[in-house]
N, CA, C and O atoms as a Maestro MAE file, in Angstrom:
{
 s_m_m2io_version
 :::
 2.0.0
}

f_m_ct {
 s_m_title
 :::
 protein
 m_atom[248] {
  # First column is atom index #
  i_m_mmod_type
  r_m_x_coord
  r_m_y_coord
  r_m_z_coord
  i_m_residue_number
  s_m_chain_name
  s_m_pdb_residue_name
  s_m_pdb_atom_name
  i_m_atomic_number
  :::
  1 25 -36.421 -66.558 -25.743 1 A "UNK " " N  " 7
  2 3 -35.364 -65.877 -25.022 1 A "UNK " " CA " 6
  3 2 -35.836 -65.592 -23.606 1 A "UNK " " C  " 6
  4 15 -37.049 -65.447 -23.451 1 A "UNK " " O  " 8
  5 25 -34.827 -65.469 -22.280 2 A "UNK " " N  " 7
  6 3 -35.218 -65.827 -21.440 2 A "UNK " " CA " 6
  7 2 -35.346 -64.256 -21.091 2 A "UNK " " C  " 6
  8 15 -34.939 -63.413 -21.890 2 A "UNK " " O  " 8
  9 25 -36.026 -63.852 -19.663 3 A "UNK " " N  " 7
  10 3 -35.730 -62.478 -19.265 3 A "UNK " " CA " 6
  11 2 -34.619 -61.865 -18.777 3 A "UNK " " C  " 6
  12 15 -34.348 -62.423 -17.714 3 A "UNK " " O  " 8
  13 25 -33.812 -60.973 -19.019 4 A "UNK " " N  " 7
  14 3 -32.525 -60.568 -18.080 4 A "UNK " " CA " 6
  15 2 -32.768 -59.577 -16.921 4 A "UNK " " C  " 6
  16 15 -33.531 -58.670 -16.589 4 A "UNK " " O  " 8
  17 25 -31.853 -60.158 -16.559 5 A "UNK " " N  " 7
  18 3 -32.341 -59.297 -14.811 5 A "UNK " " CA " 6
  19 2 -31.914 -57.685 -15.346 5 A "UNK " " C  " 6
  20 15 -31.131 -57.308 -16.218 5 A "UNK " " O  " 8
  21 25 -32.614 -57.103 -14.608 6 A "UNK " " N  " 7
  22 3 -32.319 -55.614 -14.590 6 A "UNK " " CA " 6
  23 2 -31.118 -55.147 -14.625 6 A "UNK " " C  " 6
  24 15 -30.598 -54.538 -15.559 6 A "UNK " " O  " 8
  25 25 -30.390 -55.583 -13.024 7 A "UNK " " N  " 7
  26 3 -28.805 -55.181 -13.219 7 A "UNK " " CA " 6
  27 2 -28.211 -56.276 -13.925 7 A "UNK " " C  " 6
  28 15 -27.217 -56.620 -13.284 7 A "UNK " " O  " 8
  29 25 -28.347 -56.938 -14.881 8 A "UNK " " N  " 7
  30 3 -27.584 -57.603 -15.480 8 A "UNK " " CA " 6
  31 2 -27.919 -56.973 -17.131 8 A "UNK " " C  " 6
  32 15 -27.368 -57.614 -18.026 8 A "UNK " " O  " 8
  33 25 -28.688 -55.900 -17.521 9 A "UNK " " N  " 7
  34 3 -28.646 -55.801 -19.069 9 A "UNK " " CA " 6
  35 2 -27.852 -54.629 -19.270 9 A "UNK " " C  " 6
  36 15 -27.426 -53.757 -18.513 9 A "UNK " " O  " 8
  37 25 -27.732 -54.939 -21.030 10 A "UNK " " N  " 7
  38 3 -26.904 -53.770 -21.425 10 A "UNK " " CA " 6
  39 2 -26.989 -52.989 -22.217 10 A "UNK " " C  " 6
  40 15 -26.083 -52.741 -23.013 10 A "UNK " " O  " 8
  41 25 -28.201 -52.360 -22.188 11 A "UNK " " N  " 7
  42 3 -29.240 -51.584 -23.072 11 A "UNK " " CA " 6
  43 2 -28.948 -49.960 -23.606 11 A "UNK " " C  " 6
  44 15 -28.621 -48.986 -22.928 11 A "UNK " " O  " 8
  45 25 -29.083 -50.017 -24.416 12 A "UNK " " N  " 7
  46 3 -29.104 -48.849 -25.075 12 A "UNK " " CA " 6
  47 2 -29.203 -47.584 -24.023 12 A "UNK " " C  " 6
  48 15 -28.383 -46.668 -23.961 12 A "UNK " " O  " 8
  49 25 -29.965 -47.679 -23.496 13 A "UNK " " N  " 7
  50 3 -30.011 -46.653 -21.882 13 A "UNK " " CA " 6
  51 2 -28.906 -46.565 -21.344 13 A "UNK " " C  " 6
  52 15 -28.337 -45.494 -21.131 13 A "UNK " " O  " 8
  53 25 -28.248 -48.231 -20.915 14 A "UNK " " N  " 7
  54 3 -27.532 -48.214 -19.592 14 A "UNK " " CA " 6
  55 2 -25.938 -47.723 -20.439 14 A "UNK " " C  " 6
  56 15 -25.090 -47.384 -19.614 14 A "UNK " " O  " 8
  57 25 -25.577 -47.669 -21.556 15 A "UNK " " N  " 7
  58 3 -24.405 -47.600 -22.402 15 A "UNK " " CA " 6
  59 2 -24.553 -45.864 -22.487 15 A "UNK " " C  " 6
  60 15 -23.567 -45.140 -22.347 15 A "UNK " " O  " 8
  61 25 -25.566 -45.473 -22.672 16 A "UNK " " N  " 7
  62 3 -25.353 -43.895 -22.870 16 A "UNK " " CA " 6
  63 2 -25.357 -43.350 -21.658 16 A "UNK " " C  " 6
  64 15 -24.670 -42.329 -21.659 16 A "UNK " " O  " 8
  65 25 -25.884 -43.611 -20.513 17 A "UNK " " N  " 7
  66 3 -25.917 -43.182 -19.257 17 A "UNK " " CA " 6
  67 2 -24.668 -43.570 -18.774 17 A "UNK " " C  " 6
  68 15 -24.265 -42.771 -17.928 17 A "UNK " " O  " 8
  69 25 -23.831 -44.580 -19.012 18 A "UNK " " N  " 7
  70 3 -22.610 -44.870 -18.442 18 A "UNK " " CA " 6
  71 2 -21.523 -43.888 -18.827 18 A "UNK " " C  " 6
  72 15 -20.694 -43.358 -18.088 18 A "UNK " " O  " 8
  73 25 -21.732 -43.725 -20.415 19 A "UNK " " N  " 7
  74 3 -20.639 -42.772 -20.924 19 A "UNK " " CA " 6
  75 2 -20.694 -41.151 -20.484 19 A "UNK " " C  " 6
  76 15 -19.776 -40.347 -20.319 19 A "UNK " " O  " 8
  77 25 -22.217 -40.997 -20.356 20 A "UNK " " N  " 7
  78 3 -21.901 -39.402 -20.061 20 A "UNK " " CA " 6
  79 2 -21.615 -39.405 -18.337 20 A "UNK " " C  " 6
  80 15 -21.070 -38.443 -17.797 20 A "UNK " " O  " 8
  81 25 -21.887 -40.146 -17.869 21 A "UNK " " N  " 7
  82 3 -21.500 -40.267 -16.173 21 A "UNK " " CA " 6
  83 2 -19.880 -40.290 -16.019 21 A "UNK " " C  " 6
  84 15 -19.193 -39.685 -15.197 21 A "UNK " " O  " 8
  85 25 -19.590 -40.929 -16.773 22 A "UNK " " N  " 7
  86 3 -18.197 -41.672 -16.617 22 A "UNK " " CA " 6
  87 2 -17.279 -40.170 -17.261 22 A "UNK " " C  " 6
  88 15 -16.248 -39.704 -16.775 22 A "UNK " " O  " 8
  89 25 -17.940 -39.722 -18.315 23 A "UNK " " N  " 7
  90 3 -16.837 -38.403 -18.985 23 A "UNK " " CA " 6
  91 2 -17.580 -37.543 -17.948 23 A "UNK " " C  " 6
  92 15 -17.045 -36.434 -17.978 23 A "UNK " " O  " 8
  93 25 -18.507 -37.559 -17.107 24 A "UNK " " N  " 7
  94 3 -19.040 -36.159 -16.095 24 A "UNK " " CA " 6
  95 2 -17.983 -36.682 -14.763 24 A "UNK " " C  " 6
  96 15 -17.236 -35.886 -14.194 24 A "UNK " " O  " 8
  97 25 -18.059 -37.907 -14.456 25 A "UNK " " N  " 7
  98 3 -16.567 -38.415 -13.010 25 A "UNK " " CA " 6
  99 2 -15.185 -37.745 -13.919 25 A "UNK " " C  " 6
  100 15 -14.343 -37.159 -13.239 25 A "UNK " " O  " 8
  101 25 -15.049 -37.798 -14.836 26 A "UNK " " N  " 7
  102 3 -13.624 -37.554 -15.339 26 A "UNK " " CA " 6
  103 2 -13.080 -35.921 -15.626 26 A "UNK " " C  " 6
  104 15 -11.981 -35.407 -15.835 26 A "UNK " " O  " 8
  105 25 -14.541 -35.408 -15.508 27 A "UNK " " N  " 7
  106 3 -14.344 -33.864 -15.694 27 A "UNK " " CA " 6
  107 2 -14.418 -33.251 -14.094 27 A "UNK " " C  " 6
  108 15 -13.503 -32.685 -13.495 27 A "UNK " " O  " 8
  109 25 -15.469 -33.475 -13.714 28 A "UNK " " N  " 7
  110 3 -15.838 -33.077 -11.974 28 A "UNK " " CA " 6
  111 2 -15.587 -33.795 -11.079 28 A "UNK " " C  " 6
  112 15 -15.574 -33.340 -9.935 28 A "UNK " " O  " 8
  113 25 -15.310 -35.139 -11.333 29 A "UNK " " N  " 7
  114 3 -15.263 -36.230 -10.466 29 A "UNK " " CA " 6
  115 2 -13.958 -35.921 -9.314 29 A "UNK " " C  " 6
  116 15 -13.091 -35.055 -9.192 29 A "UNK " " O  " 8
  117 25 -14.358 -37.113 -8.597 30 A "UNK " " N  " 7
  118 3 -12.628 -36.752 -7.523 30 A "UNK " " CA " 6
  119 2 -11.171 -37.284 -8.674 30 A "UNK " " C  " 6
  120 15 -11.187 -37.830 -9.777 30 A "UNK " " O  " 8
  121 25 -9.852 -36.746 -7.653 31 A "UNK " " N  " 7
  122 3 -8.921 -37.089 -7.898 31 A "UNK " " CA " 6
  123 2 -8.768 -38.623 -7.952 31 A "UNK " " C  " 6
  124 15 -9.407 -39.288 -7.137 31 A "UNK " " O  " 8
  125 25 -7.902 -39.290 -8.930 32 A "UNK " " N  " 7
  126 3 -7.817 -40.280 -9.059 32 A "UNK " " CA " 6
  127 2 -7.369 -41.017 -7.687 32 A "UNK " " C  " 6
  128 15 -6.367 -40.699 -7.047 32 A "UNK " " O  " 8
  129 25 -8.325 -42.117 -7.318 33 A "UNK " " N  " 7
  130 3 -7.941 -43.054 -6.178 33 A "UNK " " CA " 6
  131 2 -7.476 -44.425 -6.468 33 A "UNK " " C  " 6
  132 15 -7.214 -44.992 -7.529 33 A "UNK " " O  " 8
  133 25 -7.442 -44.841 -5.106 34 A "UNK " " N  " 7
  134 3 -6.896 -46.347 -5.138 34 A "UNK " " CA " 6
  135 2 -8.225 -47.505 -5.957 34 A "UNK " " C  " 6
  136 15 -9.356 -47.560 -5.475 34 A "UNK " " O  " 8
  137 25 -7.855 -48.273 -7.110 35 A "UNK " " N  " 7
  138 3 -8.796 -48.983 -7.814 35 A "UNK " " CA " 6
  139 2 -10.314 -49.309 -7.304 35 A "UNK " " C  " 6
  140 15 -11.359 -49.196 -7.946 35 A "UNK " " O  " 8
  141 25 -10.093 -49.818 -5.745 36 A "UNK " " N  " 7
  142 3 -11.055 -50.451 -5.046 36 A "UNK " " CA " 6
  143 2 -11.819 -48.834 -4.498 36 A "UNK " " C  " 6
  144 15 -12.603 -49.104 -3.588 36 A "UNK " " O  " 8
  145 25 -11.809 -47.652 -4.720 37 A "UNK " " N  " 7
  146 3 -12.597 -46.807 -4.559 37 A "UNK " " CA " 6
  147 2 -12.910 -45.713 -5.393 37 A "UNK " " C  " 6
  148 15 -13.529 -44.723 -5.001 37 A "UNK " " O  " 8
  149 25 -12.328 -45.945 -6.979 38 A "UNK " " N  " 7
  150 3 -12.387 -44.918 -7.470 38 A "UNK " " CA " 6
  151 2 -13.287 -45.484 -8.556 38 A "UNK " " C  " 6
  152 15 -13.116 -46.536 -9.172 38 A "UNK " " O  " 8
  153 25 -14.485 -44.418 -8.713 39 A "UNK " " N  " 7
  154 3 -16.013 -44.505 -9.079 39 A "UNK " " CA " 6
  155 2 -15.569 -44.822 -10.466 39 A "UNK " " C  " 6
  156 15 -15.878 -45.932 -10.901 39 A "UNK " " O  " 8
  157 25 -15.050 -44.202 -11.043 40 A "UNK " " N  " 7
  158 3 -14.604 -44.404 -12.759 40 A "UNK " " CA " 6
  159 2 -14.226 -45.880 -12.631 40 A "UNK " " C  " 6
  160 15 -14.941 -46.612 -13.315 40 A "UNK " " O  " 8
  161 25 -12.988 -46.682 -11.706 41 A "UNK " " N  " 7
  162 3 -12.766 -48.128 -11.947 41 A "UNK " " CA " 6
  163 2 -14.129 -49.064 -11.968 41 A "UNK " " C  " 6
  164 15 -14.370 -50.057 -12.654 41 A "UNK " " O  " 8
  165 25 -15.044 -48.301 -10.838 42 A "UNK " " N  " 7
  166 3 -15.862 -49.142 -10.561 42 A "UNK " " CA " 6
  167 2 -17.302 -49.126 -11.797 42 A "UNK " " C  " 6
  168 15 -18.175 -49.929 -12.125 42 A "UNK " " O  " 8
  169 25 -16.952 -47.888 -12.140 43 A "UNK " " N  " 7
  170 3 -17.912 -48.114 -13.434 43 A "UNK " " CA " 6
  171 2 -17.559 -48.995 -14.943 43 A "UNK " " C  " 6
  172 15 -18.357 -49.546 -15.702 43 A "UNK " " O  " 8
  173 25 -16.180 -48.894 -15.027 44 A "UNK " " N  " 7
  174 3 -15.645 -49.457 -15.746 44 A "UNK " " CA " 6
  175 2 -15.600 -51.014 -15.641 44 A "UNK " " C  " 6
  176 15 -15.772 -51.566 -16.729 44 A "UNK " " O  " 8
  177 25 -15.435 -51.727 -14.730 45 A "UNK " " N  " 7
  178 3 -15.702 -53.057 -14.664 45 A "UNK " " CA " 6
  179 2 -17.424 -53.507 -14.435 45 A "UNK " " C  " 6
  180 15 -17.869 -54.652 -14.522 45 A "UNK " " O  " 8
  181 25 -18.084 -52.445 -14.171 46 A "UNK " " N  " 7
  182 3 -19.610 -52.939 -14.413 46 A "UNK " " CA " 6
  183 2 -19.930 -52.375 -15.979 46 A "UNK " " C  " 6
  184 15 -20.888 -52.871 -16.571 46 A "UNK " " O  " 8
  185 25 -19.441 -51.748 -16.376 47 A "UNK " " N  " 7
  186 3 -19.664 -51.795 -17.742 47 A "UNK " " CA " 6
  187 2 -19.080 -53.280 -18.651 47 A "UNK " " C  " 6
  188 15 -19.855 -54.002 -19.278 47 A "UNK " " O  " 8
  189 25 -17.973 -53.458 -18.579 48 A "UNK " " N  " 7
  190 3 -17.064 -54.655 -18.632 48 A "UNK " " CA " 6
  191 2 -18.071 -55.820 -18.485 48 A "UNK " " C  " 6
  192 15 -18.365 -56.582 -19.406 48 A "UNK " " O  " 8
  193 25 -18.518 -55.872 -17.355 49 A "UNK " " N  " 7
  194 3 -19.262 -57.073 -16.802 49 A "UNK " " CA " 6
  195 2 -20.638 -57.218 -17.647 49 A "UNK " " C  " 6
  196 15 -21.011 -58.258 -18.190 49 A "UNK " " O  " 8
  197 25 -21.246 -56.112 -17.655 50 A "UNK " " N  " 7
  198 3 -22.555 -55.925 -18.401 50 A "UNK " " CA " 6
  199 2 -22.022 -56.343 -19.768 50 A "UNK " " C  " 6
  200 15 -22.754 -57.125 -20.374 50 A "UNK " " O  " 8
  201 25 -20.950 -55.995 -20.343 51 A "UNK " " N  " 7
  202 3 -20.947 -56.513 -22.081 51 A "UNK " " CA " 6
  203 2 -20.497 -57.494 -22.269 51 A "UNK " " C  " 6
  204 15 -20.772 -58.065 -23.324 51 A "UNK " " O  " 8
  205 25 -19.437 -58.223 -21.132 52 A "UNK " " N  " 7
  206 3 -19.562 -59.874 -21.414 52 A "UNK " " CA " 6
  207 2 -20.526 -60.827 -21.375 52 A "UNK " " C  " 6
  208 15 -20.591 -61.921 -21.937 52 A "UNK " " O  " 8
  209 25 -21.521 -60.072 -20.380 53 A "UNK " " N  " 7
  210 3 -22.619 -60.885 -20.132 53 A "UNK " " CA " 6
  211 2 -23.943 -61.163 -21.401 53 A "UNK " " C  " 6
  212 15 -24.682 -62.094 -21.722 53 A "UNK " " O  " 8
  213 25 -23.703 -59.812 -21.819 54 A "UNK " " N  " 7
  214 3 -24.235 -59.860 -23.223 54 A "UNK " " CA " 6
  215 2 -23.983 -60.068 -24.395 54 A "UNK " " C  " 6
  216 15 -24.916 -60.066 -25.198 54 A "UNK " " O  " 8
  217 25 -22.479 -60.337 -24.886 55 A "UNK " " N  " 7
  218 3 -21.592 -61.115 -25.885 55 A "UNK " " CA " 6
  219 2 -21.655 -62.418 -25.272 55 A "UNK " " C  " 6
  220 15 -21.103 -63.236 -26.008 55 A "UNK " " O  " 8
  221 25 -22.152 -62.990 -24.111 56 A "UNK " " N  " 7
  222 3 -21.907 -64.705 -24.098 56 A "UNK " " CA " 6
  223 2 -23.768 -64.924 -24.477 56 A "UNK " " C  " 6
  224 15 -23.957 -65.993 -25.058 56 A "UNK " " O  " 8
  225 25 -24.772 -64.292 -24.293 57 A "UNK " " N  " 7
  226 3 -25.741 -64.105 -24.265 57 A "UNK " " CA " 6
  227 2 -26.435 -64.566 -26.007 57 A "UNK " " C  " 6
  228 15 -27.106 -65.433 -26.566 57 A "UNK " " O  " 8
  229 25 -25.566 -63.056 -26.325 58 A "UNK " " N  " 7
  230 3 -25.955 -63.312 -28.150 58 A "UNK " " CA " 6
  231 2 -25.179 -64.214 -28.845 58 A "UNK " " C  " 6
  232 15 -25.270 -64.083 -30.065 58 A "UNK " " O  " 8
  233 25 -24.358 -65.190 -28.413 59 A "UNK " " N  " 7
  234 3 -23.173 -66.346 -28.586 59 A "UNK " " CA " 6
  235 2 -24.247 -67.489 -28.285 59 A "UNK " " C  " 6
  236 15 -24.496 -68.168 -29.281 59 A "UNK " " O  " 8
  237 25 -24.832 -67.794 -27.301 60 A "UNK " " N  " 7
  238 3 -25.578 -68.382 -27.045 60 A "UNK " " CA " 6
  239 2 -27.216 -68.637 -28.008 60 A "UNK " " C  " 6
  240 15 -27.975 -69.603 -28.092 60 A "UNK " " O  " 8
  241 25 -27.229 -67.448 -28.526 61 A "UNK " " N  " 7
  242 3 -28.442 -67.134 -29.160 61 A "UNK " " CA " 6
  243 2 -28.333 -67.550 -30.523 61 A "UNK " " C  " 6
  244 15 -29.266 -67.919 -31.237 61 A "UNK " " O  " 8
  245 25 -27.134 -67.464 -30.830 62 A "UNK " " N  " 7
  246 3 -26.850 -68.103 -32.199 62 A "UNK " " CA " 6
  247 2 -26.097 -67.605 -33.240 62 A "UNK " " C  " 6
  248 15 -25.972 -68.256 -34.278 62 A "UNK " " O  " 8
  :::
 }
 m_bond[247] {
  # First column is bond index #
  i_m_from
  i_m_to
  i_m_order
  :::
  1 1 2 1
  2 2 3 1
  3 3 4 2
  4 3 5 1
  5 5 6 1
  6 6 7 1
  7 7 8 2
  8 7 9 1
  9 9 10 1
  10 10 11 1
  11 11 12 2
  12 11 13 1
  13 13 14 1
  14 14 15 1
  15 15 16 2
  16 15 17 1
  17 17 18 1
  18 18 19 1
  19 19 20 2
  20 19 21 1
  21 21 22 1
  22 22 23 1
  23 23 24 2
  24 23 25 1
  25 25 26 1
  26 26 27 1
  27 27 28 2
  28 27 29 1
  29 29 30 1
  30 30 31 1
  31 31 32 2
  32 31 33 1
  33 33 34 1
  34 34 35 1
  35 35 36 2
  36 35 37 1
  37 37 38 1
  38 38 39 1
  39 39 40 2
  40 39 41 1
  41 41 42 1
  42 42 43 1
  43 43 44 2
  44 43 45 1
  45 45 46 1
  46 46 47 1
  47 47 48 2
  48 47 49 1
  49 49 50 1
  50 50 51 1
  51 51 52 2
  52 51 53 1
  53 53 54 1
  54 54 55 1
  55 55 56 2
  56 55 57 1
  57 57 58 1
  58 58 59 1
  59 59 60 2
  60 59 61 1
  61 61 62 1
  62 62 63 1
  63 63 64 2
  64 63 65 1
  65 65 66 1
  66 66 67 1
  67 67 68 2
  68 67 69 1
  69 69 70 1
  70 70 71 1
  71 71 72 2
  72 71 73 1
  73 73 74 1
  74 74 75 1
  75 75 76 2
  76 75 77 1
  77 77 78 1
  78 78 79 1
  79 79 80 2
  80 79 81 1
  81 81 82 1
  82 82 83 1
  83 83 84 2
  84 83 85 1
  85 85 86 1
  86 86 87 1
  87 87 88 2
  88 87 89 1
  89 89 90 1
  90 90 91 1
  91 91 92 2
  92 91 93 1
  93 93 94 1
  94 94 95 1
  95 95 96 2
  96 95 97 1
  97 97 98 1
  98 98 99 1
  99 99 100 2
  100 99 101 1
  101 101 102 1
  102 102 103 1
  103 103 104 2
  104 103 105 1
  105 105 106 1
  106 106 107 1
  107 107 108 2
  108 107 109 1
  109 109 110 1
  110 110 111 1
  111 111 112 2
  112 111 113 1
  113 113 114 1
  114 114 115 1
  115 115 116 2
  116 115 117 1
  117 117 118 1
  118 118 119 1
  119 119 120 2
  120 119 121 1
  121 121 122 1
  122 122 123 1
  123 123 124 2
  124 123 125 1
  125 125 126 1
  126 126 127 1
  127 127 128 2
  128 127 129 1
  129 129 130 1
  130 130 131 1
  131 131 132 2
  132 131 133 1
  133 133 134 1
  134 134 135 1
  135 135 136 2
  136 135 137 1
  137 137 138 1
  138 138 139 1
  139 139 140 2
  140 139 141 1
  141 141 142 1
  142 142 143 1
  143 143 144 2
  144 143 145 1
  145 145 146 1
  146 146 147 1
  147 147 148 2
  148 147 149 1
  149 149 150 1
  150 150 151 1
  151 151 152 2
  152 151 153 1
  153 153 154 1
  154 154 155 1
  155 155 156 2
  156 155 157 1
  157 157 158 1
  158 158 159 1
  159 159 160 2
  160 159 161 1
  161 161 162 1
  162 162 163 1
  163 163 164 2
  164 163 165 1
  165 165 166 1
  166 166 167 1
  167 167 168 2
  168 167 169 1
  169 169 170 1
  170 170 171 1
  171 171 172 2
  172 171 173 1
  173 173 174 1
  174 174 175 1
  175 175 176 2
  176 175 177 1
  177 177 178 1
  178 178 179 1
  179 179 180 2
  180 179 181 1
  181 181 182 1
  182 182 183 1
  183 183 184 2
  184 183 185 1
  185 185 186 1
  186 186 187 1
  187 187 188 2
  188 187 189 1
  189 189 190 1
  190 190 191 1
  191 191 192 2
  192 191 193 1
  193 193 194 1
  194 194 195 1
  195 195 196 2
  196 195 197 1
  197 197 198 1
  198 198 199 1
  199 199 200 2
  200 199 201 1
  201 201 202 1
  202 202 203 1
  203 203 204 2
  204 203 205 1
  205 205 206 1
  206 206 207 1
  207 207 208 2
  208 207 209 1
  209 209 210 1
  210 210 211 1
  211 211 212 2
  212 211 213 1
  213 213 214 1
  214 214 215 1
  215 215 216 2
  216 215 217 1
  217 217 218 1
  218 218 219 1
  219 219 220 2
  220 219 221 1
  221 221 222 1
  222 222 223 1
  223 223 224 2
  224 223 225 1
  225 225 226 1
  226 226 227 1
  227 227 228 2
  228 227 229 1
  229 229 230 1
  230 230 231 1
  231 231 232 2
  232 231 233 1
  233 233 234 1
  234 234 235 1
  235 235 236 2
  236 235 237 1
  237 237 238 1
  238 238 239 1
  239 239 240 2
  240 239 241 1
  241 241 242 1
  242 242 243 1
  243 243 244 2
  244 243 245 1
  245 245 246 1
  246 246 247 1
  247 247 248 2
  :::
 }
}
């Protein structure tokens, strides 16, 4: 198996750190903005991105 880049894994770390960040933006965070600036969208499609990358990954693996 090959190495994955840092910002490309989706580790047990980066999944629990996303969720309590993401419910801490949704409690304290700003008012909801326009897609292209609001921190919750933008966490949400790097989360997105991180678990396709790792469902084509373990698809690959067998």
């Amino acid at each position: 198996m090959t190495e994955v880049p840092r910002k490309d894994r989706f580790s047990l770390f980066f999944r629990l750190d996303h969720h309590i960040t993401y419910n801490l933006l949704r409690i304290m965070g700003p008012a909801a903005m326009d897609p292209g600036r609001d921190p919750r969208a933008q966490m949400k499609k790097e989360y997105e991105r991180r678990k396709a990358l790792h469902e084509q990954r373990r698809a690959a693996e067998g």
